[in-house]
C-alpha positions in Angstrom: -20.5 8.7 19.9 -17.4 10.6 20.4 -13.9 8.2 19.6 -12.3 9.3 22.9 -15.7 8.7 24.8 -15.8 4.9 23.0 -12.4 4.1 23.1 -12.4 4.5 27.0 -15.8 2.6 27.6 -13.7 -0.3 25.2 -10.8 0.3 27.8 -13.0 0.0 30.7 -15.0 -3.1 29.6 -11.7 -4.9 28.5 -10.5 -4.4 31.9 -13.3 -5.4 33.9 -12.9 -8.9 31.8 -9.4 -9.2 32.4 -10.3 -8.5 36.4 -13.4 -10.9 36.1 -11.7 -13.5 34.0 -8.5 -13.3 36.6 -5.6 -12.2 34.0 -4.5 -10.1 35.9 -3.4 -12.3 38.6 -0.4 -13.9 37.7 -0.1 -16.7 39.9 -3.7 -17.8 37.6 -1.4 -16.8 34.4 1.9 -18.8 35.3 -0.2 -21.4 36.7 -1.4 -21.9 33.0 1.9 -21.4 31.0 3.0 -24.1 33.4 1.4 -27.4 31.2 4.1 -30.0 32.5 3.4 -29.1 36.4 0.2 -27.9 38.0 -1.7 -26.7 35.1 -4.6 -24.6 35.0 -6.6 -24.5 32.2 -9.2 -22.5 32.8 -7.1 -19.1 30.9 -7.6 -21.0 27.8 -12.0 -20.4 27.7 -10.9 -17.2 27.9 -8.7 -16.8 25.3 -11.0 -19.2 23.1 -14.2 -16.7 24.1 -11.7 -13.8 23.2 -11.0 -15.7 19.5 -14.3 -16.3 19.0 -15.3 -12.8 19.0 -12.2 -11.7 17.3 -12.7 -14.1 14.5 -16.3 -12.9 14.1 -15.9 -9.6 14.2 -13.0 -10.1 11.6 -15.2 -11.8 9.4 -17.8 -9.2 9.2 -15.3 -6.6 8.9 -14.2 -8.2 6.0 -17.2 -9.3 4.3 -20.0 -6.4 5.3 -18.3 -3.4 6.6 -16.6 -1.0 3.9 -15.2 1.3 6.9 -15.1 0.8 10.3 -17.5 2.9 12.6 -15.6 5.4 13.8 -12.7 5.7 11.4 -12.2 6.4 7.4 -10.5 3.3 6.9 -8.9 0.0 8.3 -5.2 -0.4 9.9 -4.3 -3.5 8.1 -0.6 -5.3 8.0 1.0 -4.8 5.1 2.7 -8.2 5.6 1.2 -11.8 6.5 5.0 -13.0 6.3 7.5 -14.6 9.6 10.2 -11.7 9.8 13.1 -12.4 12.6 11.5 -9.2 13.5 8.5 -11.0 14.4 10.3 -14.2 16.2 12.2 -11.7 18.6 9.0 -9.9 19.5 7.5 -12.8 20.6 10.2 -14.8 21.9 10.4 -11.8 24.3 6.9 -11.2 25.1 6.8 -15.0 26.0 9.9 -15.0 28.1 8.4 -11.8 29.8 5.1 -13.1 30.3 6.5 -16.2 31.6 8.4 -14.7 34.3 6.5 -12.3 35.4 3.3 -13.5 35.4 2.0 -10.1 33.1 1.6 -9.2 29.1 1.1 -5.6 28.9 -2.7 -5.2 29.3 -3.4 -6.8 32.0 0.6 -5.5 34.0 -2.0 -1.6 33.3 -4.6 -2.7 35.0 -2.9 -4.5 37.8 -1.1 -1.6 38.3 -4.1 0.4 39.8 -3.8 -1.7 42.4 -1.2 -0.9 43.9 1.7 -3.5 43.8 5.1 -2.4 43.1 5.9 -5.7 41.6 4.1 -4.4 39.2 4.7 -1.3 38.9 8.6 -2.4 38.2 7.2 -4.6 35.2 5.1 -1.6 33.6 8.2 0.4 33.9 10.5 -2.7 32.2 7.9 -2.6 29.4 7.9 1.4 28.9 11.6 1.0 29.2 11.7 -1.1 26.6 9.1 0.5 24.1 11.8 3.7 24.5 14.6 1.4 23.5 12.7 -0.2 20.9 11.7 3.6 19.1 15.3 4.3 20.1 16.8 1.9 17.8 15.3 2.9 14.5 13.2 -0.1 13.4 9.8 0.0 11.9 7.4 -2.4 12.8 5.6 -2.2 9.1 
């Protein structure tokens, strides 16, 4: 199968989940990242299905497959370590998520919708990729 052909059928299968599974709501998302008021924990079966399958496709990766399908070799982290690097990242993508109610996959597919709420959001997070390449730093 042609990479371009597989890699949108992934895309399109990823989104339909994160439709089905509501992520892209984000009254369904902040109504999970809030645990001390009305918390809905339904978002976490998702994100547990979406480990289990990451965790078993990691394992076989590692322990059957010497390449992957349609590539000559694995994109692997150099580093397992905590940079500041790392802290930031994620202390931002929480804050951002937090707030607005997206994280970056799901803030693409809302946007096919329609809602200029989102639409601001995807354009905060290009904005912020640009600044990010901007500035020099390597992620590896």
């Amino acid at each position: 199968m042609n990479k371009t052909l597989f890699a949108f059928v992934c895309g399109a299968l990823f989104a339909l989940g994160l439709i089905v599974a509501q992520m892209t709501n984000p009254s369904k998302v902040t109504g999970f990242l809030d645990v001390t008021g009305a918390w809905d924990p339904s978002l976490a079966f998702v994100m547990g299905g979406a480990l289990v399958v990451f965790g078993l496709a990691y394992w076989l990766s590692q322990r059957k497959a010497t390449k992957p399908l349609l590539d000559d070799h694995f994109d692997v982290p150099p580093s397992r370590g905590i940079t500041w690097q790392l802290v930031a990242g994620s202390l931002l993508f929480g804050f951002g998520w937090g707030l607005s109610g997206f994280c970056p996959g799901p803030a693409l597919v809302s946007a096919g919708f329609g809602d200029m709420r989102v639409w601001i959001f995807v354009a905060a997070m290009a904005g912020g990729a640009i600044a990010f390449n901007l500035t020099g730093l390597k992620t590896r």
